[in-house]
N, C-alpha and C positions, 0 to 999 in steps of 0.2 A: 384604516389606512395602511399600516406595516402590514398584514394579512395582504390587500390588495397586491403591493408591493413587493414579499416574498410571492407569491404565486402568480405576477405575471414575468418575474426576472426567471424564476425555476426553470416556468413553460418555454419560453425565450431559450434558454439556454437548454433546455430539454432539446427543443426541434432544431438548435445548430448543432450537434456535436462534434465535436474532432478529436483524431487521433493521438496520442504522446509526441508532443514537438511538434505538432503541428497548428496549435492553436491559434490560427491568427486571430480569426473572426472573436475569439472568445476574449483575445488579449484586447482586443480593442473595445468590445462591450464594456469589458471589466474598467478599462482606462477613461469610456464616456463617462464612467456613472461618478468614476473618483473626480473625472472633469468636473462633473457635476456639484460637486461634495466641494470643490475647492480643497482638496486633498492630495497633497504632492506625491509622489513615486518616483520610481525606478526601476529600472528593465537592462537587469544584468544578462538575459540571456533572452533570444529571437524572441517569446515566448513568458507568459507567466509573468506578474508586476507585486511588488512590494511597495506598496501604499504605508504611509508613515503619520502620525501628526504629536507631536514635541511638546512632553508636559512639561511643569515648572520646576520639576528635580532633576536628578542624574538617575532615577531607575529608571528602567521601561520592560515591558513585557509583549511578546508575540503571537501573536493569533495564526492559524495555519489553514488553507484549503487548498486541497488537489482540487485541478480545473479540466482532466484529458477524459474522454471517454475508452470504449473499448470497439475492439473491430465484431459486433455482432450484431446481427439484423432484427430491430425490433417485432416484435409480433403482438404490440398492444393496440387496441383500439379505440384509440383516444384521440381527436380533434389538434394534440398538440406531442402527438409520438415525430421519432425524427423523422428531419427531412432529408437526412443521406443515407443510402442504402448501404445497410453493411455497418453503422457506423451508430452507437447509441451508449447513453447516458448509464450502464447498465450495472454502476457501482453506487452510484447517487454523488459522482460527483457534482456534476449539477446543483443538488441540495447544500451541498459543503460551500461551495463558490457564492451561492444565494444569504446562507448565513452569515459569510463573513462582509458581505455587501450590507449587510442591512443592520447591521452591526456596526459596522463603519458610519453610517447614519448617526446612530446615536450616540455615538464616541467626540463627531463631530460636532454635535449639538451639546457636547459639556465642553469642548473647546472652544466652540461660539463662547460660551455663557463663562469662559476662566476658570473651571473647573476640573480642570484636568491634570493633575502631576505627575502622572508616569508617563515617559514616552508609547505611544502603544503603533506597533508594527502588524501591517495587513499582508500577508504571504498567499500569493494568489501562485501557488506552483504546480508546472507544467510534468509531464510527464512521470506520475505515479507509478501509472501499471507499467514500462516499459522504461528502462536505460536509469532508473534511478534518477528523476527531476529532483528530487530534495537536497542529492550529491551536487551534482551539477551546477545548482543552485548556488552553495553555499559557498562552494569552490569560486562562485565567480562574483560574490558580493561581501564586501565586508560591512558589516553593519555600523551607523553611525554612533551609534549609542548600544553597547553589547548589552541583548534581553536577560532580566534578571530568571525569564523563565519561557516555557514556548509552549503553546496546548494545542492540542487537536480534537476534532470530532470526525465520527464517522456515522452513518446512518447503516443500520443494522436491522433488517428486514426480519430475521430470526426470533424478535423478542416487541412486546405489545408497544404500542404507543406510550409517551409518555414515561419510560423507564430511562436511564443512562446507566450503563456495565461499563466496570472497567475494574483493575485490580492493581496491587499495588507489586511493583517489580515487574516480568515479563507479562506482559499483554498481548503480544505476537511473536511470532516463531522467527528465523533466519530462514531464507531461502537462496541455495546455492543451487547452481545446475550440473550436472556432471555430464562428460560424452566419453565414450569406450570407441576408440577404432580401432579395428583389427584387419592386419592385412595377409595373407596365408599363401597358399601354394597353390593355384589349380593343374587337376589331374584326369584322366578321362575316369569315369568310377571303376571301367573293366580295372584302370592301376589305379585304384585309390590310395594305396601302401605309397606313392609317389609323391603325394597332395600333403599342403599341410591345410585341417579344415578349419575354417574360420566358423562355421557351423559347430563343430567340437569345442574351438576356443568361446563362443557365446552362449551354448549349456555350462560349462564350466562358469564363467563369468556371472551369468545369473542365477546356476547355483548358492556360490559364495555371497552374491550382494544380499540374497534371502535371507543369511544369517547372521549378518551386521547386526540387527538389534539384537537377536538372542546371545550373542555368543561377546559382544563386545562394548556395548552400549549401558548402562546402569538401569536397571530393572522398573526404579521408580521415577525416569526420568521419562516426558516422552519425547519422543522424537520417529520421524517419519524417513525412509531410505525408499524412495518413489520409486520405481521401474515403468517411464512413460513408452518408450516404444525400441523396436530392436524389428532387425532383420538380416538375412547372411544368403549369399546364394548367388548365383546367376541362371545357373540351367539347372534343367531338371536329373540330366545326366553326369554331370561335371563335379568334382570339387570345391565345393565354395570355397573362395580365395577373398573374398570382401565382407564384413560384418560390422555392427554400427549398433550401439547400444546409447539409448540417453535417459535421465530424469531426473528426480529433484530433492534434494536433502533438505529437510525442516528439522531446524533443533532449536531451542532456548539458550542454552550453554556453550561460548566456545570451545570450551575443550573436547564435547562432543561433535562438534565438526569438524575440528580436529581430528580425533579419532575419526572420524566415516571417513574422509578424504587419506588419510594413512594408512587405512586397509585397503582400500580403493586400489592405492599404490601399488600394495603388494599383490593384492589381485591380479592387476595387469601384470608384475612381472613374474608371479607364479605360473599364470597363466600362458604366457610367451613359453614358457620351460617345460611345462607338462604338454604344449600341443604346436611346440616349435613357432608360431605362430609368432608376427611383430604385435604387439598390445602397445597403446600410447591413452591414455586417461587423460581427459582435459576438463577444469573448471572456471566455469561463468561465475564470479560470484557477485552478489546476489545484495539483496538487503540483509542487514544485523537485525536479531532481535531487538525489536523495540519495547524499551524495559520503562516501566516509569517510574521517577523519582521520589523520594520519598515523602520528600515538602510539596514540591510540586504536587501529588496525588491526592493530599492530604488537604490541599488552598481548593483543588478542583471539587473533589468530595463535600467540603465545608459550604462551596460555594453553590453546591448545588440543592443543598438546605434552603436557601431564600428563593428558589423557584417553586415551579408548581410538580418540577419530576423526580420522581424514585429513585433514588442510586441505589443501584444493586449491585456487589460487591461478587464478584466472579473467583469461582475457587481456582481453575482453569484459565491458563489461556488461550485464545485461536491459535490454532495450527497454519495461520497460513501468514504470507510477508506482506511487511506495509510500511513505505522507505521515510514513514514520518520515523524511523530511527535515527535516521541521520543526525536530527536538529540535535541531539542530547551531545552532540558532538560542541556546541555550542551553548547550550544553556540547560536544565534542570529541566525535564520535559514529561508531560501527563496528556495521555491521550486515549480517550474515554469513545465508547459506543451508543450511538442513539435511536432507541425502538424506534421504527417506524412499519410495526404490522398493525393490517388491521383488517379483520376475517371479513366483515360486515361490508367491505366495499373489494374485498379480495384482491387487497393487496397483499400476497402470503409467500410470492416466489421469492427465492434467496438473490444474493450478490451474484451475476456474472451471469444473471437469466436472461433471455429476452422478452420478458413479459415484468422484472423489476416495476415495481411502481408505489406512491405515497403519496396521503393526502401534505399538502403542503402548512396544514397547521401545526403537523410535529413540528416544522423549522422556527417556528417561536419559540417551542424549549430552548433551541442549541443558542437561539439568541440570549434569548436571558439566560443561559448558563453561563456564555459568555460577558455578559455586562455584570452575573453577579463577580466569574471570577474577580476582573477588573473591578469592581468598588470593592470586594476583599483584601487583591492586593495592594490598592490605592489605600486602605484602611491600617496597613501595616507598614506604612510610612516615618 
């Protein structure tokens, strides 16, 4: 019966997808089923519901799932791929939103039965990939009863069925955006001595950001200084007078963003001096490394003993951002990775593909990883 249940709620929400903040359709799915559940909420922002249900102490703890998809055009051939063009499930959020539903189920049925002593909160949030929903979020609800702690999952297409990775401290990276405009002189080329080139000021430019890791960054630390895209010019004959450089900083460490956005600085105004040129550096930022706690990691870990999946302990962690950072802003927070490859039915393409895809029985793990945390953290009462 949960099998049925996880895999026709998945499919369902496979074939609606929607964009960051745009989730109606999805908000209101999510809002039937708690209908359903006789499970109260609220809806601090257009978007995304915090489902709630009030145990017999003063603790409580938080469950999390992003609910947005991404703007990419599925290319799988399956009976239940989306049905908006351009517009698909292609992170697994779908699978995140499906476990904390079906989980809510069971949480349900100990608060039927008076079983229940932690408060336990259902975080159904909007716009992961885009604008930071988890910020957003938190900013605009205050919690009735503060989580003694907040967990997450994610499905992880990179690693077999059946496994949960996750490490203790950084788990994901920080991702900041940066943009370089530069605005220069134009000249006809016969007087280029006249011109100041903004073509000159952005070889210079990405010369220097090429050497941010080597030259100023700690050796053993990693971190990423992206160069996503750059152009300068107008004509073929002219001095380029316009130049436009952008891309993305991943670090673990503030003080190495720190540093990268500090040189950055002096780039652009070195850069202004050696090629006359105006330089102006601007940054988007981004999500914080999401670091997990040490208790928190520790109840996730433990809890993941009473199921049937492998925790494997990541020496590393991803390079890339994931704004369940936020929560730790409010509570002790552990957010764990969930295999779901599987060669045999080739499901093998990574996050962000359009061909993603998983049998829907891994999401029984993420269930019962989450019903053991809860009976651990109810056990520590």
């Amino acid at each position: 019966m949960e099998y049925e249940y996880l895999k026709e709620t998945r499919r369902w929400l496979h074939q609606h997808p929607e964009l960051s903040m745009q989730e109606f359709e999805t908000t209101a799915f999510i809002k039937n089923e708690l209908d359903a559940l006789d499970i109260p909420y609220d809806t601090p922002l257009p978007t995304g519901v915090i489902g709630y249900l009030k145990g017999t102490t003063e603790q409580a703890v938080a469950f999390r799932a992003d609910i947005d998809a991404l703007p990419i055009h599925e290319e799988n051939d399956v009976d239940y791929r989306s049905s908006v063009d351009h517009v698909m499930h292609a992170c697994g959020h779908d699978g995140h939103t499906t476990i904390l539903l079906a989980f809510a189920k069971r949480v349900k049925a100990l608060y039927d039965a008076g079983k229940l002593t932690a408060t336990v909160y259902f975080i159904f949030q909007p716009s992961e990939e885009t604008e930071a929903g988890a910020n957003q979020l938190l900013n605009a609800y205050s919690f009735k009863l503060k989580p003694d702690y907040i967990f997450g999952l994610h499905m992880m297409p990179n690693n077999e069925e059946g496994l949960v990775l996750s490490k203790p401290g950084p788990i994901t990276a920080s991702a900041t955006e940066y943009r370089f405009f530069i605005k220069g002189l134009s000249a006809h080329v016969a007087n280029k001595e006249q011109g100041h080139s903004a073509g000159e000021a952005l070889s210079f430019i990405l010369s220097q950001i090429s050497q941010l890791q080597h030259y100023h960054l700690p050796g053993l630390r990693q971190n990423i200084v992206h160069i996503g895209q750059f152009h300068a010019g107008e004509a073929i004959n002219t001095v380029p007078s316009n130049g436009y450089l952008e891309g993305t900083i991943r670090t673990y460490a503030a003080d190495d963003l720190a540093t990268v956005k500090e040189q950055m600085l002096k780039i652009a105004e070195a850069c202004s001096v050696v090629t006359g040129t105006a330089v102006e550096v601007k940054f988007s930022e981004g999500y914080p490394s999401t670091s997990n706690d040490t208790d928190a990691y520790q109840l996730m870990k433990q809890a993941s003993e009473e199921t049937s999946l492998e925790w494997i302990e990541k020496e590393e962690p991803y390079l890339f951002g994931e704004d369940f950072a936020f929560y730790s802003q409010v509570a002790p927070t552990a957010f764990a990775f969930l295999g779901c490859r599987n060669a045999e039915q080739q499901f093998v393409t990574g996050l962000h593909t359009s061909t993603l895809n998983f049998d829907e029985h891994v999401l029984l793990g993420g269930v019962d990883l989450f019903s053991a945390i809860l009976a651990r953290f109810e056990a520590t009462l």
